[in-house]
C-alpha positions as CSV (number, residue, x, y, z in Angstrom):
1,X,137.5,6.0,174.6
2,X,136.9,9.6,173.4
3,X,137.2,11.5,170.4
4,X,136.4,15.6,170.2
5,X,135.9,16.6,167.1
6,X,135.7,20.3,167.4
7,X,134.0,21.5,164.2
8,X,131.5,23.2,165.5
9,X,133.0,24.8,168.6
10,X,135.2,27.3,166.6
11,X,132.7,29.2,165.5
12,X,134.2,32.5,167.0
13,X,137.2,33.2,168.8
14,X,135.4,33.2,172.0
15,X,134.1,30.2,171.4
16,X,137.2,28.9,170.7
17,X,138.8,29.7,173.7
18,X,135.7,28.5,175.6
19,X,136.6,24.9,174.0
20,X,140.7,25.2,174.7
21,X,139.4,25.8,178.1
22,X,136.8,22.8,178.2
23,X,139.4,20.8,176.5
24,X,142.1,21.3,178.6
25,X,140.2,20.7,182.0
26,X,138.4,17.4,180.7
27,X,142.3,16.1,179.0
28,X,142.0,12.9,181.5
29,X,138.8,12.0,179.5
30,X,139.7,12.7,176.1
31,X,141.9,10.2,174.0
32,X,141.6,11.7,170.5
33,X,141.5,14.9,169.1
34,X,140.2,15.8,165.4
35,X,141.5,19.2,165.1
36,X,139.8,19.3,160.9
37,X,138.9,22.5,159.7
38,X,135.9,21.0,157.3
39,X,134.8,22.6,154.2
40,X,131.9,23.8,152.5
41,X,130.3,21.9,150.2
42,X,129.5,23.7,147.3
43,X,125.9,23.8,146.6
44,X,125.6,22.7,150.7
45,X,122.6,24.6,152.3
46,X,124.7,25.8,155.1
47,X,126.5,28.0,152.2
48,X,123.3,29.9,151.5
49,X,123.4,33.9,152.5
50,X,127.3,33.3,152.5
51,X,129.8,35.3,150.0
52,X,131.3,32.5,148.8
53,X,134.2,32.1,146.6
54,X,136.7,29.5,144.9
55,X,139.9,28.5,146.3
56,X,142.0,29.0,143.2
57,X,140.9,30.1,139.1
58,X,140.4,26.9,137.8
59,X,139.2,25.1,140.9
60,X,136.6,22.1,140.4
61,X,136.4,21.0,143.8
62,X,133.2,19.6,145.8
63,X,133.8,22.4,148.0
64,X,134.1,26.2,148.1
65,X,135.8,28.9,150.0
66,X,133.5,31.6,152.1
67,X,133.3,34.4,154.1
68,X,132.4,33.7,157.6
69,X,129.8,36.1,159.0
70,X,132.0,36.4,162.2
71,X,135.2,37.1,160.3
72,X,136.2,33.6,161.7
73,X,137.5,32.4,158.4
74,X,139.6,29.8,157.6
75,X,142.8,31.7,158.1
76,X,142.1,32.4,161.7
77,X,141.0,29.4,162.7
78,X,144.1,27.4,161.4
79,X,146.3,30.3,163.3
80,X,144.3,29.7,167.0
81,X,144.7,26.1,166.3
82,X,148.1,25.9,165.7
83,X,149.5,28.8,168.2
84,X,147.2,28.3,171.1
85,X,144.8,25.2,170.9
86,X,148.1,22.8,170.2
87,X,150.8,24.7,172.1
88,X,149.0,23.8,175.7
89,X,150.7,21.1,177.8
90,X,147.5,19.5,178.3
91,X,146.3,19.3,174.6
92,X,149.4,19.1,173.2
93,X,149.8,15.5,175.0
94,X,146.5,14.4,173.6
95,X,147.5,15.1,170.3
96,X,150.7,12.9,170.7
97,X,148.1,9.8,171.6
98,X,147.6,9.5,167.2
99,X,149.0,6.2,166.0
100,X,151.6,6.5,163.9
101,X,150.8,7.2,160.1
102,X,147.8,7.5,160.8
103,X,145.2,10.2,162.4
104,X,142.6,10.6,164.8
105,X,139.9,9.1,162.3
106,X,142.0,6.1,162.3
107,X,142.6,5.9,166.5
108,X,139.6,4.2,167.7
109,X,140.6,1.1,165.4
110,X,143.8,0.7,167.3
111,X,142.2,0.7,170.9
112,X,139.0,-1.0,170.2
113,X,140.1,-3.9,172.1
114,X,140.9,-2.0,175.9
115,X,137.2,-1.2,175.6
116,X,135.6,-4.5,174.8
């Protein structure tokens, strides 16, 4: 069993492509996909040197908005994740392999047992 989590392999649109390629020409050894965009924590060290920002007036969340020093933000990511990553015939079947209700976090619980 196999789960790609691919949180760190967006970090630029050419890297993202690079892991839509990967992705798609390892599909027969991947079972799960968690397609997350993660956040950043707010006093997190990985937000240091970043412009940084909150996601609404008011907001009192864990986790703050930024700017990526790539211009890779949030925005874009969620875009080439929903109309490229998803829409290929190989990945696109992957993603249909999440139990119902719940997600990818959740698969490996359900197929523990073909592996044991």
């Amino acid at each position: 069993m196999s789960i790609l989590s691919l949180a760190l392999l967006l970090r630029t649109l050419k890297s993202a492509k690079k892991t839509l390629e990967f992705t798609a020409s390892h599909c027969d050894s991947i079972d799960f996909l968690n397609l997350a965009v993660f956040n950043m924590p707010v006093c997190g060290a990985d937000s240091n040197g970043l412009a940084t920002r909150k996601f609404y007036d008011a907001d009192l969340s864990l986790y703050t908005d930024f700017s990526h020093p790539a211009g890779w933000d949030r925005k874009q990511v969620r875009h080439f994740l929903e109309n490229e990553f998803k829409k290929h015939p190989s990945i696109s079947a992957i993603l249909k392999n999440d139990p119902p209700v719940f997600t990818s976090n959740h698969a490996p619980f359900f197929v523990m047992e073909r592996f044991k």
